[in-house]
N, CA, C and O of each residue as an XYZ file, in Angstrom:
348
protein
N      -9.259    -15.270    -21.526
C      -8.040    -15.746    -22.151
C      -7.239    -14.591    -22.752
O      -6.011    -14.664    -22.705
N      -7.796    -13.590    -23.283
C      -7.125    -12.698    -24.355
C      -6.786    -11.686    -22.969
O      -5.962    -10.884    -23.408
N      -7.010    -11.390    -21.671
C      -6.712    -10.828    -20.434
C      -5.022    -11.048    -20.181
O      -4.103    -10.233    -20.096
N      -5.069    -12.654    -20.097
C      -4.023    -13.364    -19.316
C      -2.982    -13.575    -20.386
O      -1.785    -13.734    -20.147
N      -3.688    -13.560    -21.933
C      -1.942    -13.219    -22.857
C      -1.848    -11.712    -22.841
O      -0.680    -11.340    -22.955
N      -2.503    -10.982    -22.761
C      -2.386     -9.640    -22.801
C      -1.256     -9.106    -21.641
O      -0.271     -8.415    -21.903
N      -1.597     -9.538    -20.469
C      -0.738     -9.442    -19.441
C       0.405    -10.498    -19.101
O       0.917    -10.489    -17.981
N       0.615    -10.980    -19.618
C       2.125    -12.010    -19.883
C       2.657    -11.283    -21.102
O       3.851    -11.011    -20.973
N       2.073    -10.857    -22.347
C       3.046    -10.167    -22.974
C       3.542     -8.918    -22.310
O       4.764     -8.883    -22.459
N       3.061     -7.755    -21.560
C       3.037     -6.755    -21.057
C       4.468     -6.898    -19.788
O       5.310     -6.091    -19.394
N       4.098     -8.710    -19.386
C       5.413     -8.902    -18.258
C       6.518     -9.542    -19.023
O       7.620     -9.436    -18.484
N       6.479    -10.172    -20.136
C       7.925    -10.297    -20.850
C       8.713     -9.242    -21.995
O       9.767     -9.226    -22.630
N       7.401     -8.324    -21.809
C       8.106     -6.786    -22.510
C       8.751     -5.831    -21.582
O       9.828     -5.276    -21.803
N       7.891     -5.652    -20.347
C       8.694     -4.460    -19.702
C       8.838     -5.203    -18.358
O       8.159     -4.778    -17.423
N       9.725     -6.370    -18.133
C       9.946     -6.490    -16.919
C      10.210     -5.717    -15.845
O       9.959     -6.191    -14.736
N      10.796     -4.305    -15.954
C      10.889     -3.529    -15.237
C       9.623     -2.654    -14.761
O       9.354     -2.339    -13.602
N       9.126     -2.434    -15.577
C       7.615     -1.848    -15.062
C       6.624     -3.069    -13.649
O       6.066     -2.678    -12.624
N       6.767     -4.741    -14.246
C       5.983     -5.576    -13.555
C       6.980     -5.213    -12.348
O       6.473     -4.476    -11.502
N       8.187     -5.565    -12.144
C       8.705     -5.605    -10.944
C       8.640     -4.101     -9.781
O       8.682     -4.150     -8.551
N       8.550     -3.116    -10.471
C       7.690     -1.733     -9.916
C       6.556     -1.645     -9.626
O       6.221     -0.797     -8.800
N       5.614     -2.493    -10.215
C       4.246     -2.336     -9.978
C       4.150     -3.042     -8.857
O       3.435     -2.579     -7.968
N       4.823     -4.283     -8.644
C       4.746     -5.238     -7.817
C       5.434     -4.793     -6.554
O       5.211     -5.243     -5.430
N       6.097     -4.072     -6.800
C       6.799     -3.458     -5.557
C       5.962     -2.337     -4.635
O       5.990     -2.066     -3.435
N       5.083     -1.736     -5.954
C       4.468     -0.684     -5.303
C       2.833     -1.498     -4.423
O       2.192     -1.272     -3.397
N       2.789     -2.076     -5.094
C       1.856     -3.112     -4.698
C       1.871     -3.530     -3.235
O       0.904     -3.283     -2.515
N       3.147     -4.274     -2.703
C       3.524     -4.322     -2.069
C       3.986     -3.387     -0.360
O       4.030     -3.625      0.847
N       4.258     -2.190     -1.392
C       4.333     -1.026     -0.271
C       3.106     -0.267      0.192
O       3.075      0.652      1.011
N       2.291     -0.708     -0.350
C       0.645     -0.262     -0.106
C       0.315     -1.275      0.829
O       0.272     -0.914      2.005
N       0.133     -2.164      0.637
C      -0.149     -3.392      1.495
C       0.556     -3.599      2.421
O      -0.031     -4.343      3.207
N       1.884     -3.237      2.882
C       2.335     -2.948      4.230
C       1.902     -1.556      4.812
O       1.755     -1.607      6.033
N       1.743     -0.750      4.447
C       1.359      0.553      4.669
C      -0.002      0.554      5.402
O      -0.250      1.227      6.403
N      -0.756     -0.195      4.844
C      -3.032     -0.392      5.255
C      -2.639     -1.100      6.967
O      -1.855     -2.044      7.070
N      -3.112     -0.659      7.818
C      -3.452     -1.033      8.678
C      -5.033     -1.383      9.406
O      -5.709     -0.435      9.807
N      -5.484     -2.640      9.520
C      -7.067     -2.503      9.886
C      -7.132     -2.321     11.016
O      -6.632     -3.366     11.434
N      -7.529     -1.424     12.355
C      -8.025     -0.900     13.677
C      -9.524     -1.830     13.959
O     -10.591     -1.695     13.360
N      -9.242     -2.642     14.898
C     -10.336     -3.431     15.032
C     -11.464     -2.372     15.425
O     -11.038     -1.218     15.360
N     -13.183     -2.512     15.929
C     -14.025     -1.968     16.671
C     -13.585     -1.659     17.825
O     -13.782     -0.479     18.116
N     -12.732     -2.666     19.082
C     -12.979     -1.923     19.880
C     -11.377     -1.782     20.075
O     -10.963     -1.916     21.227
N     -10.575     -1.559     19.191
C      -9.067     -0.754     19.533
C      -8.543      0.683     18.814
O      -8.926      1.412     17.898
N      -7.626      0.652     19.619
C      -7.149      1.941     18.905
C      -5.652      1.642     17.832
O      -5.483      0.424     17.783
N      -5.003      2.094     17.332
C      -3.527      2.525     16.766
C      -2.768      3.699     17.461
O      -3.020      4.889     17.273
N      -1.426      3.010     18.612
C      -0.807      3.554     18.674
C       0.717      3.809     17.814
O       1.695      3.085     17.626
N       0.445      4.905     17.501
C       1.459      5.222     16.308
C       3.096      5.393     16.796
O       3.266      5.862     17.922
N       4.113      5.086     16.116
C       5.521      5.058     16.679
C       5.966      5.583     15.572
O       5.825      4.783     14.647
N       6.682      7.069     15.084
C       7.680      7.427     14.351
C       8.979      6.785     14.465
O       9.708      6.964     15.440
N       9.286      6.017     13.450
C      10.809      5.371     13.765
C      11.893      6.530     13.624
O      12.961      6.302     14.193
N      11.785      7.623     13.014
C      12.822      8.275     13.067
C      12.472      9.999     12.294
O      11.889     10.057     11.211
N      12.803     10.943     12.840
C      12.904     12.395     12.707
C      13.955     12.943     12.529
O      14.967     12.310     12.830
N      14.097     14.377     11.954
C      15.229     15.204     11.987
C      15.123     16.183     13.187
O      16.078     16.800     13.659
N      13.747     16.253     13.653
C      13.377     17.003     15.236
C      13.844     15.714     16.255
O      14.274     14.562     16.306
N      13.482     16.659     16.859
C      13.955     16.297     18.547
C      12.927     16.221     19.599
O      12.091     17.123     19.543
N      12.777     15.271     20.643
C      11.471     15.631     21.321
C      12.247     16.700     22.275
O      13.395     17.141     22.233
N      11.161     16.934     23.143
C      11.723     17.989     23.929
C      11.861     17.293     25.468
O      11.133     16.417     25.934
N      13.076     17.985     26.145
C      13.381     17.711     27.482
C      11.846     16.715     28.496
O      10.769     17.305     28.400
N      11.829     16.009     28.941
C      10.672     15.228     29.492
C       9.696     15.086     29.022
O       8.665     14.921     29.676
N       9.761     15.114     27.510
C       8.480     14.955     27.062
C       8.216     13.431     26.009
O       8.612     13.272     24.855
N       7.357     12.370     26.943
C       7.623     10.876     25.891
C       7.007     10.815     25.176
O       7.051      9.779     24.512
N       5.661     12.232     24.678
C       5.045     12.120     23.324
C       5.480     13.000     22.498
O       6.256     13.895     22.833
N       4.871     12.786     20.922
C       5.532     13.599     20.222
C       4.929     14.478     19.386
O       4.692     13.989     18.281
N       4.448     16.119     19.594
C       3.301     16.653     19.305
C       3.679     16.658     18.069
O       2.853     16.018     17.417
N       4.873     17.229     17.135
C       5.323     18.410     16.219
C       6.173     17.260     15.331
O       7.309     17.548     14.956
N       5.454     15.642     14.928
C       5.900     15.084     14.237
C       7.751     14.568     14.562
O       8.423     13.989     13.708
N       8.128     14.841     15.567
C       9.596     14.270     15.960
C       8.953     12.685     16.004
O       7.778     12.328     15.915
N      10.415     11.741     16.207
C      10.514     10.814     16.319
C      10.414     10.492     17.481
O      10.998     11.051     18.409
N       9.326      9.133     17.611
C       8.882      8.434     18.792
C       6.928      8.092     19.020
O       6.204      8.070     18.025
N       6.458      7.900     20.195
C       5.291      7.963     20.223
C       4.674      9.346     19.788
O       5.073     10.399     20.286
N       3.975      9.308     19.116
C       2.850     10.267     18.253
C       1.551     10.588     19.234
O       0.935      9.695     19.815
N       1.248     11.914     19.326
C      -0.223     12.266     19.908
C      -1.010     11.831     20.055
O      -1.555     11.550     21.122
N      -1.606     11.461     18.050
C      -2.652     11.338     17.596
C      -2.621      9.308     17.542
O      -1.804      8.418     17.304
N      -3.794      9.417     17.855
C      -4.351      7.620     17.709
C      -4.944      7.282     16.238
O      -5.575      8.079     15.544
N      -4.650      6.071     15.929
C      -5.789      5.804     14.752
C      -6.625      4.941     15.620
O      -6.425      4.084     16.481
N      -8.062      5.746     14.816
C      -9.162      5.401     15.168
C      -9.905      4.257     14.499
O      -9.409      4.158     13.377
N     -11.183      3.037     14.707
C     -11.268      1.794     14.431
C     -11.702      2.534     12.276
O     -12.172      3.533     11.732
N     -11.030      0.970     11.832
C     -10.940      1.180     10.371
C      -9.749      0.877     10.022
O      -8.790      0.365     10.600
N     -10.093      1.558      8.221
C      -8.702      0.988      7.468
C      -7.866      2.229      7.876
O      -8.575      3.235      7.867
N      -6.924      2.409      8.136
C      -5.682      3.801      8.245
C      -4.286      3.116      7.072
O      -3.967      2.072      6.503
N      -3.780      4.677      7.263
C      -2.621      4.493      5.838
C      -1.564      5.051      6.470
O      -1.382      6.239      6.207
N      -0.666      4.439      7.378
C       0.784      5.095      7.774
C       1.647      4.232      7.049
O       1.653      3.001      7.052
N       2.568      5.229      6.264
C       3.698      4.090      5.679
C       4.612      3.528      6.912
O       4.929      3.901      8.042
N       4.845      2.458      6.079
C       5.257      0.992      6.709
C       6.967      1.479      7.404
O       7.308      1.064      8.512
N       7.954      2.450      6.497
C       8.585      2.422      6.841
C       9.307      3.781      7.410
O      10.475      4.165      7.370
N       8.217      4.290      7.905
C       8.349      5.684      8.768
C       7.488      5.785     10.353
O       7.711      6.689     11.158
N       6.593      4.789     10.559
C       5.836      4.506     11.129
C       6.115      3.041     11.715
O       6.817      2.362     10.967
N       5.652      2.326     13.068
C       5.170      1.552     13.262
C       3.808      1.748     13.905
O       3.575      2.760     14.565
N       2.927      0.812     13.725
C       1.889      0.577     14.394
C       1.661     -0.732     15.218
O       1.757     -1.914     14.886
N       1.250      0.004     16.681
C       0.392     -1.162     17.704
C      -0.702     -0.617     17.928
O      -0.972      0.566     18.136
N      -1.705     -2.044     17.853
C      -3.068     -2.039     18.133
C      -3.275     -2.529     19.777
O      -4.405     -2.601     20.261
């Protein structure tokens, strides 16, 4: 009991802090991706200030587009909004 007034006073004092926390909360939890056992994560940069190079559809040197590197089975952490991920 003394938890749950503790933290209701804490959210009608600094509403701005709850709505940050909650946000950050939030951007973590889009960010976690789980990689089943038997798949991989192919990674997609939505966007770079590099360039890929002439015929090339992967992307060694962090440019925007398909990425080299795979995530491997597990939890992985690409943010949500620099990244997409397919499993």
């Amino acid at each position: 009991m003394f938890v749950l007034e503790f933290l209701l006073r804490i959210f009608y004092e600094y509403p701005m802090l709850t709505v940050g926390t909650l946000l950050a909360a939030g951007y973590i939890a889009a960010s976690l991706h789980k990689i089943g056992p038997t798949e991989v994560g192919l990674v997609t940069k939505r966007f770079s200030f590099k360039k890929l190079a002439k015929d090339n559809p992967v992307a060694f040197s962090g440019e925007a587009g398909y990425q080299a590197d795979l995530l491997m089975p597990g939890l992985r952490w690409k943010a949500f909004m620099v990244y997409s991920v397919e499993k």
